[in-house]
C-alpha positions as CSV (number, residue, x, y, z in Angstrom):
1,X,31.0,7.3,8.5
2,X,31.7,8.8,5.1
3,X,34.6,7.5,3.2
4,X,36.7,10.5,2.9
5,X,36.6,10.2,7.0
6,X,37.5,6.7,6.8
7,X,40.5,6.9,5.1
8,X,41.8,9.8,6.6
9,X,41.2,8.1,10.3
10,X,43.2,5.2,8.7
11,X,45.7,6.8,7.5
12,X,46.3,9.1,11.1
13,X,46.5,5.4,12.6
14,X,48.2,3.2,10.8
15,X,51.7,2.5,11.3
16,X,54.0,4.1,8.4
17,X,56.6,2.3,6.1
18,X,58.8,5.3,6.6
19,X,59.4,5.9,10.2
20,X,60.3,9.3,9.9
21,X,56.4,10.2,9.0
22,X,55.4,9.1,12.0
23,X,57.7,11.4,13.6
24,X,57.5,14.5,11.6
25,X,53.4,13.9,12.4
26,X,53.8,13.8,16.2
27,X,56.3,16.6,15.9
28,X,53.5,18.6,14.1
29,X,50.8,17.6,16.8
30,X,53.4,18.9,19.4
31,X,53.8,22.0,17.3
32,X,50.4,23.1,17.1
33,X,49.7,21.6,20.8
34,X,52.6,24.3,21.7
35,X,51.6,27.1,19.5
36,X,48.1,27.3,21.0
37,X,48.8,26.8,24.1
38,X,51.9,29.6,24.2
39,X,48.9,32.2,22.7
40,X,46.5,30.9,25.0
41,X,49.0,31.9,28.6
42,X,50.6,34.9,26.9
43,X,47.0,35.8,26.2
44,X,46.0,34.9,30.0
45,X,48.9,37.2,31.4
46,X,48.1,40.0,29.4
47,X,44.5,40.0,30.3
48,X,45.4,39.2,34.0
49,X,47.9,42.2,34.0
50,X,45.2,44.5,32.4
51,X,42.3,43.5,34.5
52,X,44.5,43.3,37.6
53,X,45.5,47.1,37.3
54,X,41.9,48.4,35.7
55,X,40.6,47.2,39.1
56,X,43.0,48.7,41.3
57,X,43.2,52.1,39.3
58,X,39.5,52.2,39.4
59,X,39.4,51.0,42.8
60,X,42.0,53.6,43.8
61,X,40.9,56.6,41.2
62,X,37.7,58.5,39.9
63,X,36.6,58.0,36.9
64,X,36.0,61.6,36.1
65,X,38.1,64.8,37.6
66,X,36.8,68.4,36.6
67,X,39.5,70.8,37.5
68,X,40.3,74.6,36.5
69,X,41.5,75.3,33.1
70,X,43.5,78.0,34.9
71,X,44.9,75.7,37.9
72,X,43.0,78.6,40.4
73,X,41.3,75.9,42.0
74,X,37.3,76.0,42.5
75,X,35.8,78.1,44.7
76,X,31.8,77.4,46.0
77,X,32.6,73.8,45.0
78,X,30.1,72.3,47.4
79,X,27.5,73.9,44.9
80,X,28.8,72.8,42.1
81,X,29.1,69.4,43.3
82,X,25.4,69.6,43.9
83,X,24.5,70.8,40.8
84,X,26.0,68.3,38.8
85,X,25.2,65.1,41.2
86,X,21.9,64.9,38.7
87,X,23.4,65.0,35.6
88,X,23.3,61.1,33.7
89,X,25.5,58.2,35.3
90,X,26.7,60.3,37.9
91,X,26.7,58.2,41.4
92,X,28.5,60.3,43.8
93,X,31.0,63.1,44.2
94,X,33.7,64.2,46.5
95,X,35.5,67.2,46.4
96,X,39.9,67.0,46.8
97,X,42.5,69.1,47.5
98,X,46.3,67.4,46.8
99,X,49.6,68.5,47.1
100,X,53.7,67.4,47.0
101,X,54.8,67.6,50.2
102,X,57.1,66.2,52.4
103,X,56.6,64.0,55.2
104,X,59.6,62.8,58.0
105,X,59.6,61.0,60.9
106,X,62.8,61.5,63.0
107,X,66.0,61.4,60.5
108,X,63.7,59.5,57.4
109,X,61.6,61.5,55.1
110,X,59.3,60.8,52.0
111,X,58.1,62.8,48.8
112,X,54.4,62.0,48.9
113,X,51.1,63.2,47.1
114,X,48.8,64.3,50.5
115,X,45.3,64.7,49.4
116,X,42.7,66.1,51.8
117,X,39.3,64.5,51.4
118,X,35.8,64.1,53.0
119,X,36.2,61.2,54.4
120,X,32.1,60.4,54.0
121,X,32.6,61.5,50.3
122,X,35.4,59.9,48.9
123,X,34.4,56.4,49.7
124,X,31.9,56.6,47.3
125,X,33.7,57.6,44.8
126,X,36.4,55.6,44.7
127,X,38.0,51.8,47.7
128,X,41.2,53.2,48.4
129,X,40.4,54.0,52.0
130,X,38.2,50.8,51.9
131,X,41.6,48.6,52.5
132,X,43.0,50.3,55.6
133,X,44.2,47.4,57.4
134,X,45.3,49.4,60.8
135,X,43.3,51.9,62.5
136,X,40.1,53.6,61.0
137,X,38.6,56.1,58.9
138,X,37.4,57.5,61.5
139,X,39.9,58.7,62.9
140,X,40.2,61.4,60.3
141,X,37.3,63.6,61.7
142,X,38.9,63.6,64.8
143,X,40.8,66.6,66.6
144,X,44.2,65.9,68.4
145,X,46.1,68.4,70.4
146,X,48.7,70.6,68.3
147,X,48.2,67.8,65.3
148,X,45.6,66.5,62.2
149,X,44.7,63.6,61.6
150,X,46.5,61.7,58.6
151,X,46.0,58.1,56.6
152,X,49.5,56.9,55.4
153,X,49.9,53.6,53.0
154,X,51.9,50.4,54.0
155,X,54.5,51.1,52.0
156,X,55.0,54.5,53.1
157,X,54.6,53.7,57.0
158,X,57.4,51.3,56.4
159,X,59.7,53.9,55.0
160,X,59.5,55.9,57.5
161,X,59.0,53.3,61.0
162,X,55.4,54.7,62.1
163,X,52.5,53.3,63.2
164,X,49.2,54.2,64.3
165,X,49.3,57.1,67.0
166,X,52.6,57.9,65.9
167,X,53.5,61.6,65.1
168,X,54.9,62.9,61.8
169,X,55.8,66.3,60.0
170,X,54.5,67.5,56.8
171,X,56.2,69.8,54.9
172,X,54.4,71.8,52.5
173,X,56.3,74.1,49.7
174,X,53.1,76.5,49.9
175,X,54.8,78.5,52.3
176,X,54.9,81.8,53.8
177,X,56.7,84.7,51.1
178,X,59.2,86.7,53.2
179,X,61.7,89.6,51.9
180,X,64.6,87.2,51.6
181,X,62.6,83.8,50.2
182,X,59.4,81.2,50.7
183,X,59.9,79.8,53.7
184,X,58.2,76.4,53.5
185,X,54.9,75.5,56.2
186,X,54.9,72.4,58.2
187,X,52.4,70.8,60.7
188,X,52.3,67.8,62.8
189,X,49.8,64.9,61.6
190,X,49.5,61.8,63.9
191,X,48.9,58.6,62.2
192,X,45.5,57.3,62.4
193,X,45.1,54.4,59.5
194,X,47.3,52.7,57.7
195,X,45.5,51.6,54.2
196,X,47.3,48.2,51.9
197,X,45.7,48.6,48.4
198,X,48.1,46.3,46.8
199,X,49.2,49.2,44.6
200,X,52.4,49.8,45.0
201,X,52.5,53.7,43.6
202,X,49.3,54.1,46.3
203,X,51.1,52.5,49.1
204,X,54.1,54.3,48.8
205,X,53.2,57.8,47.8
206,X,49.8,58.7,49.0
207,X,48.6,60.2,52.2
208,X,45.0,61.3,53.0
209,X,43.9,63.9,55.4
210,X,40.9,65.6,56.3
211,X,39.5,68.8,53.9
212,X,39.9,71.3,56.6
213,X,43.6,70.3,57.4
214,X,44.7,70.3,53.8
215,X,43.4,73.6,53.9
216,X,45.1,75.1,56.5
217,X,48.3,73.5,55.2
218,X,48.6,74.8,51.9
219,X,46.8,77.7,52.9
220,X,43.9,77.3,50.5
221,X,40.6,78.3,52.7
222,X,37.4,77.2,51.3
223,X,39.2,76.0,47.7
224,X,39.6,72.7,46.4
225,X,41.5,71.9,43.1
226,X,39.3,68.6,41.6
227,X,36.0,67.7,42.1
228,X,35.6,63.9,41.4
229,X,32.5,61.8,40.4
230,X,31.8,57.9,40.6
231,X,30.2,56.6,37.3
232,X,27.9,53.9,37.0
233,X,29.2,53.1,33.9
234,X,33.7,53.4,33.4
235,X,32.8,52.6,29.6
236,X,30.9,55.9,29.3
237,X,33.3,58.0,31.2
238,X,34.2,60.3,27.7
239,X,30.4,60.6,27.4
240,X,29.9,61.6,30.9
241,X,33.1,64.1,31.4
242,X,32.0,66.1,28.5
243,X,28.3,66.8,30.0
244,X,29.8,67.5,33.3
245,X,32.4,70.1,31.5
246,X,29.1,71.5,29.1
247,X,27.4,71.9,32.7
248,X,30.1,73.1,34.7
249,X,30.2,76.0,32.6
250,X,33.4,77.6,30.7
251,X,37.2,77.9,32.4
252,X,36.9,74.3,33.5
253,X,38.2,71.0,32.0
254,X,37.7,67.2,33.2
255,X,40.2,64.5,32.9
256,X,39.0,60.1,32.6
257,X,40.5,57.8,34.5
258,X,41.5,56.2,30.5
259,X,43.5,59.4,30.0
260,X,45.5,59.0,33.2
261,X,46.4,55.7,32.4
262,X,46.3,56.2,28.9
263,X,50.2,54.7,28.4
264,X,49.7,52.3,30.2
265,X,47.2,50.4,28.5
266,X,48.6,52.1,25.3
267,X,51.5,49.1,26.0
268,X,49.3,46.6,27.3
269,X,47.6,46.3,23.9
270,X,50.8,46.7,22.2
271,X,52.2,43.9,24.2
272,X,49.2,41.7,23.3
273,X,49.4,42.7,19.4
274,X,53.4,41.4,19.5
275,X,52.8,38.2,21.3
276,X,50.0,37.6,19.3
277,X,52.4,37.4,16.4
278,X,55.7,36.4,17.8
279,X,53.8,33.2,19.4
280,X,51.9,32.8,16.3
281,X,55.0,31.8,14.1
282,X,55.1,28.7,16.7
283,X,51.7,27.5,15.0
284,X,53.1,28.7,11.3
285,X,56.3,26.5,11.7
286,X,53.9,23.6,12.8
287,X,51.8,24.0,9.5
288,X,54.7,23.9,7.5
289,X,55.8,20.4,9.4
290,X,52.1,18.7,7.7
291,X,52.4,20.4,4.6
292,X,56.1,18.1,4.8
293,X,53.7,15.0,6.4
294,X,51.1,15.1,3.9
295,X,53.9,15.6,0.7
296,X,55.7,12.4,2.1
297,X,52.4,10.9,2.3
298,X,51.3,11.2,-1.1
299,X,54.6,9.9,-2.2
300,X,54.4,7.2,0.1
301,X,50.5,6.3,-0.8
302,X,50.7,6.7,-4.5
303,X,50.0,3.6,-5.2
304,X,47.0,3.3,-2.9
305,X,45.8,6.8,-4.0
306,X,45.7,5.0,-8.0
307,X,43.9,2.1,-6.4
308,X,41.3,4.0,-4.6
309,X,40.9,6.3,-8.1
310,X,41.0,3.2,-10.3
311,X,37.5,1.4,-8.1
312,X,35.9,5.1,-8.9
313,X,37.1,7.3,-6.0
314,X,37.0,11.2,-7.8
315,X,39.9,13.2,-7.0
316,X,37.8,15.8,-5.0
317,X,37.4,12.7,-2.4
318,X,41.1,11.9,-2.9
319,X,41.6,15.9,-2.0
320,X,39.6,15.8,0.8
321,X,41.0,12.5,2.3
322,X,44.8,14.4,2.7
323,X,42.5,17.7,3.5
324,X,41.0,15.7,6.6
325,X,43.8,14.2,7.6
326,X,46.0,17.1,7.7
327,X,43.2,18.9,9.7
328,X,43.3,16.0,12.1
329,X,46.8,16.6,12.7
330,X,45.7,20.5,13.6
331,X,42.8,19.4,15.4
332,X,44.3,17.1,17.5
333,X,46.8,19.9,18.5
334,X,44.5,22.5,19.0
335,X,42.6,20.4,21.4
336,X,46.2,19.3,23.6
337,X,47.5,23.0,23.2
338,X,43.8,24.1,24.5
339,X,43.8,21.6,27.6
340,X,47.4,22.4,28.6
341,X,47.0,26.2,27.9
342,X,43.9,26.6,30.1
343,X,45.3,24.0,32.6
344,X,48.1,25.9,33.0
345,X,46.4,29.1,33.0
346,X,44.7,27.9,36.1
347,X,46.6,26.6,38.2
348,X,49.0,29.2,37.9
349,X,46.0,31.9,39.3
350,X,44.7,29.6,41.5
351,X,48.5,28.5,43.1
352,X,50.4,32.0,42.4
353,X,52.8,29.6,40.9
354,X,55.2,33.1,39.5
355,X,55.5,35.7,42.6
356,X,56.6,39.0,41.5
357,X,58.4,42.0,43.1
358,X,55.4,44.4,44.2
359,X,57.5,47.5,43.8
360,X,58.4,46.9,39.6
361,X,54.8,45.4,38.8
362,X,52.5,46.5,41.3
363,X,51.2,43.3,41.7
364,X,52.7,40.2,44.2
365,X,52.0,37.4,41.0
366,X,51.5,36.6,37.8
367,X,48.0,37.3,37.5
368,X,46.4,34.6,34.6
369,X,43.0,35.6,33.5
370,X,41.9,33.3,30.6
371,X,38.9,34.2,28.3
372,X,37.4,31.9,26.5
373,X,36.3,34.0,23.6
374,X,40.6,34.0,23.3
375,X,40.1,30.4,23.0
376,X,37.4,30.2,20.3
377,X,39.4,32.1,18.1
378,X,42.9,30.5,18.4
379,X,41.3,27.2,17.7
380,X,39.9,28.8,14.4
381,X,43.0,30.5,13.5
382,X,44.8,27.2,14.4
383,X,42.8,24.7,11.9
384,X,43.1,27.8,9.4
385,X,46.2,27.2,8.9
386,X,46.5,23.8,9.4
387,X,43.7,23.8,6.3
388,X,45.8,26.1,4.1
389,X,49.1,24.1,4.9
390,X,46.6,20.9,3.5
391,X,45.9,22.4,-0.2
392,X,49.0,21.8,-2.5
393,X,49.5,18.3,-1.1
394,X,46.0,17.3,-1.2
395,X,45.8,18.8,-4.9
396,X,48.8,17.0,-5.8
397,X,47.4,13.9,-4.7
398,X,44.0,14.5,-6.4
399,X,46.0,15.2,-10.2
400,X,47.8,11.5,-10.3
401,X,47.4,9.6,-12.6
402,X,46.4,5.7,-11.7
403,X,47.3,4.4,-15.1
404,X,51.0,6.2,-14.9
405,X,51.4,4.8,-11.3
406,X,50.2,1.3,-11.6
407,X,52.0,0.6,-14.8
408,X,55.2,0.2,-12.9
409,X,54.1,-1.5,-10.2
C-alpha cells in the first residue's frame, strides 16, 4: 500500500481529538449517501414514467399516419396501402376511419373517439385490441340484426353499465342536412369486446368498430381519413414518414407517433433536467461539509503534517493524503447512496410500493426503471465534486511550514 493511501485510511479511522470531526465526516458520508441516491430514484421514476407511456402509446398508436393535407379523406386507399407496404421499414398497414361521436346507454352517455378498423389489419399495426379482456375480436366481423358490432374500453363500459351483448346508441354529428338544420345519425352497436390497455385516455374514450359500419355511419362510402403503418424501427419513424409522404405523392401529409406525443415527452425531459439539478444541490451541500472536515483537519493535524514533511514527506504526498481522504469520504457515500438508491428502486417496481390514481397518470404505480448507465455517471459526478471540495484544504496543508509549526510545540 502506498503511503499517501496509508495515511489517509488512518486518518478516515482514527478516532478524533475533536468530536465534532467525527460528526461533520459522518454527516458528509450521509450527505453524499443521500444525494446519490435521491438522483438515482428521481432518475428511476422519470425513466419508468417515460418508458411506461412510450410502451403503451406505441402499443396503443402507429408510428406513422398519412392523412389528407386537405382533410378530404383518401379515396382508393387499399391501393395505396399496397403500394407503399414495400417501401423501407414498413411492416404492415391498416387503413382507419375515426370520428366524435356520442355513445348512451339508457339515461348515461359518453363523448368518445369511434374508429372503424379492419380488424385483421389493425393488429399488426398497433396491441390495443390485443388486451380485450371480455369477448373477442371476432366478434367485429359479425352481423347482428338491426345493429354493428362495436369494441368499447373498461373504462368506458363502466361509465355507461354495459357489457358484452349489451346494446348501445351511437350518435354521429355527420348527419343528414335538412331545410331547417343537420339533424344528427345514429345506429345501434351491440357490445362485443371489452379491451383494458391500462391507458386510461384509451379506456375511456375509444371505441372500435368494423370499416364497413364506420362507413355507413358517418356516411363516408369507400373513404378512409388515415392510413397507418407499423415500423420496424420507432427510432426511424421521421426517416420513414417522409418517404411514405415522397411516395404517396402531393396533397398528403404524415404525422409520428413523437409528434403526437410531442409535449408530453417535451416535460418528461424537462422534468428530468430540473431534478437533475434541484437533487444535485443535495451532493453540493455534502461537498461543502468535507471541504469543513478536511479544513478542521489540517488544523487539527498540523503538527503531524510538520512531522511527516520534516522525515522527507513532499507536499505533493502531503496534498494527496487530505486529496484521498476527502475522496474516501465521497466514495464511501457514493457507494451507500448507490446500494440504497437501486435498492430502493427495486423494490419499489417489484412491490408497487406507491399506487397511483389511473385516471391523473395513466398508470396504477410508480413505475421505477433504473439504468445503470444513470448510475455510472452520478458516481463520477459524485467523486467530482467530492475531488474539487478536496483542493484548497489539501493545498493548504501541502504550503506549512514544519519549522514554523514545530517551533512552538
Amino acid at each position: 500500500m502506498r503511503f499517501e493511501w496509508f495515511v489517509a485510511l488512518r486518518y478516515l479511522q482514527a478516532k478524533r481529538r475533536q468530536a465534532v470531526i467525527s460528526v461533520i465526516t459522518v454527516i458528509s458520508v450521509l450527505g453524499v449517501m443521500a444525494g446519490v441516491a435521491a438522483l438515482v430514484i428521481a432518475l428511476a421514476v422519470n425513466n419508468g414514467f417515460r418508458e411506461a407511456l412510450e410502451n403503451r402509446l406505441l402499443g396503443a398508436t402507429a408510428d406513422v399516419n398519412l392523412l389528407r393535407a386537405s382533410n378530404h379523406g383518401i379515396r382508393n386507399y387499399d391501393a395505396l396501402a399496397d403500394r407503399l407496404a414495400h417501401l423501407p421499414h414498413v411492416v404492415a398497414d391498416s387503413p382507419a376511419l375515426y370520428e366524435e361521436v356520442l355513445i348512451s346507454s339508457q339515461s348515461r352517455a359518453e363523448g368518445v373517439i369511434l374508429k372503424g378498423i379492419d380488424p385483421r389489419q389493425e393488429v399488426r399495426v398497433g396491441d390495443l385490441l390485443a388486451r380485450i379482456r371480455e369477448g373477442s375480436l371476432a366478434g367485429l366481423s359479425q352481423k347482428f340484426p338491426g345493429a354493428d358490432p362495436i369494441v368499447v374500453g373498461r373504462k368506458l363500459a363502466q361509465s355507461l353499465g354495459v357489457f358484452v351483448g349489451d346494446t348501445v346508441l351511437v350518435t354521429s354529428p355527420q348527419g343528414y342536412l335538412t331545410p331547417f338544420a343537420v339533424v344528427p345519425k345514429f345506429q345501434h352497436f351491440r357490445v362485443v369486446g371489452i379491451f383494458n390497455s391500462g391507458f386510461y385516455d384509451f379506456d375511456s374514450g375509444w371505441a372500435f368498430t368494423n370499416l364497413n359500419s364506420a362507413q355507413k355511419l358517418f356516411d363516408l362510402p369507400n373513404l378512409v381519413n388515415a392510413i397507418e403503418f407499423k415500423l420496424d424501427n420507432v427510432n426511424r419513424a421521421e426517416q420513414a414518414a417522409g418517404e411514405i409522404r415522397r411516395a404517396a405523392g402531393p396533397g398528403f401529409t404524415t404525422t409520428t407517433w413523437m409528434e403526437q406525443n410531442r409535449s408530453l415527452f417535451n416535460a418528461l425531459h424537462l422534468e428530468r433536467l430540473v431534478t437533475i439539478l434541484t437533487i444535485g444541490l443535495i451532493v453540493l451541500v455534502a461537498a461543502l461539509n468535507i471541504l469543513i472536515v478536511l479544513a478542521m483537519m489540517v488544523m487539527e493535524k498540523h503538527r503531524d503534517i510538520a512531522v511527516l514533511m520534516s522525515v522527507g514527506a513532499k507536499p505533493k504526498q502531503v496534498a494527496r493524503i487530505f486529496t484521498l481522504h476527502g475522496l474516501l469520504i465521497g466514495a464511501i457515500g457514493t457507494a451507500l447512496g448507490l446500494i440504497l438508491g437501486y435498492g430502493l428502486s427495486w423494490a419499489g417496481e417489484r412491490f408497487h410500493l406507491i399506487p397511483l390514481s389511473p385516471r391523473v397518470y395513466a398508470v396504477s404505480f410508480v413505475p421505477f426503471h433504473p439504468r445503470p448507465w444513470d448510475g455510472v455517471w452520478i458516481a463520477l459526478v459524485a467523486l467530482a465534486i467530492s475531488l474539487l471540495a478536496t483542493l484548497y484544504p489539501a493545498e493548504r496543508a501541502a504550503h506549512l511550514e514544519p519549522a514554523e509549526v514545530l517551533r512552538y510545540e
